[in-house]
C-alpha positions as CSV (number, residue, x, y, z in Angstrom):
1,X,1.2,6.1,7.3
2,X,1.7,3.1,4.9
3,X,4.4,1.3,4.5
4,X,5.5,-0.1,2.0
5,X,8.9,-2.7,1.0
6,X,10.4,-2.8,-2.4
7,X,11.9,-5.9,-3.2
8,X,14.6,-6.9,-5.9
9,X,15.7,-10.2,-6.9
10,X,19.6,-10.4,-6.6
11,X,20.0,-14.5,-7.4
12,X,19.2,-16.6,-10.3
13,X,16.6,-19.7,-9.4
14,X,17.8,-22.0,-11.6
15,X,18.3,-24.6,-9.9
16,X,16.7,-23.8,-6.7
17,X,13.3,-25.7,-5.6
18,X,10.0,-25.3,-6.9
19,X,8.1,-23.9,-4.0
20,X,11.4,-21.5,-3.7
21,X,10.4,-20.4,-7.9
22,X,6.4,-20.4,-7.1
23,X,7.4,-17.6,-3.6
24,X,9.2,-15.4,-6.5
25,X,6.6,-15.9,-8.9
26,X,4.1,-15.0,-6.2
27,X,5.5,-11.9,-5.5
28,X,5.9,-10.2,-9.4
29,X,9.6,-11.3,-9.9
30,X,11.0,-13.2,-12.3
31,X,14.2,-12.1,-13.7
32,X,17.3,-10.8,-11.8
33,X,17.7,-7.0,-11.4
34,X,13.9,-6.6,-11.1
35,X,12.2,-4.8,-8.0
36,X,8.6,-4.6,-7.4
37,X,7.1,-2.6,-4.4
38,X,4.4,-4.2,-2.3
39,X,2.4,-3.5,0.6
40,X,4.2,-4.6,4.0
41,X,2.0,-7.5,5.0
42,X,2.8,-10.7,7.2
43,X,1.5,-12.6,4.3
44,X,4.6,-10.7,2.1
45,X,7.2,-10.7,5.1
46,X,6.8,-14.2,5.1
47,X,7.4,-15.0,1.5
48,X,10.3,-12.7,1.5
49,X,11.7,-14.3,4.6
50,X,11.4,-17.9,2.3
51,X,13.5,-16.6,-0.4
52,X,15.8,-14.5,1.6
53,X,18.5,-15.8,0.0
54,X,17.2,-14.7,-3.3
55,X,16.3,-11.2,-2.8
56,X,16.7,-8.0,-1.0
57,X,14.4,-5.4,0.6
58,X,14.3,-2.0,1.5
59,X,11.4,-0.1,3.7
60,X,9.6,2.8,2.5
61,X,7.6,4.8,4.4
62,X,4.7,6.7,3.1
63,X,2.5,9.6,4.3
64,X,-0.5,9.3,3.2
C-alpha cells in the first residue's frame, strides 16, 4: 500500500518569509487553488507542517 497526500495551497505568500515561499516552491505550488499529490515522506510532512498555515492536506491511500 502507498500512501500518498495531496496538498492545496489555500493562502497567498505575499508577504510571508522567504524560507516560508522557498517550502511552497519546494513542494510544486505556487499559486492559490493549486494541489499537487506527493508521496507521504517525513522529508514532505515536515515541509507541510512549516507552511501549515498556508496549505491543506488530505491522505490517500493506494493499493498497489
Amino acid at each position: 500500500m502507498e500512501n500518498k497526500l495531496v496538498v492545496t495551497q489555500v493562502s497567498s505568500c505575499i508577504g510571508r518569509p522567504e524560507k516560508q515561499r522557498a517550502i511552497i516552491r519546494g513542494l510544486g505550488l505556487g499559486k492559490m487553488h493549486r494541489s499537487v499529490c506527493l508521496k507521504d515522506t517525513p522529508e514532505i510532512r515536515g515541509m507541510v507542517n512549516k507552511v501549515s498555515h498556508l496549505v491543506t492536506v488530505t491522505e490517500v491511500k493506494r493499493e498497489i
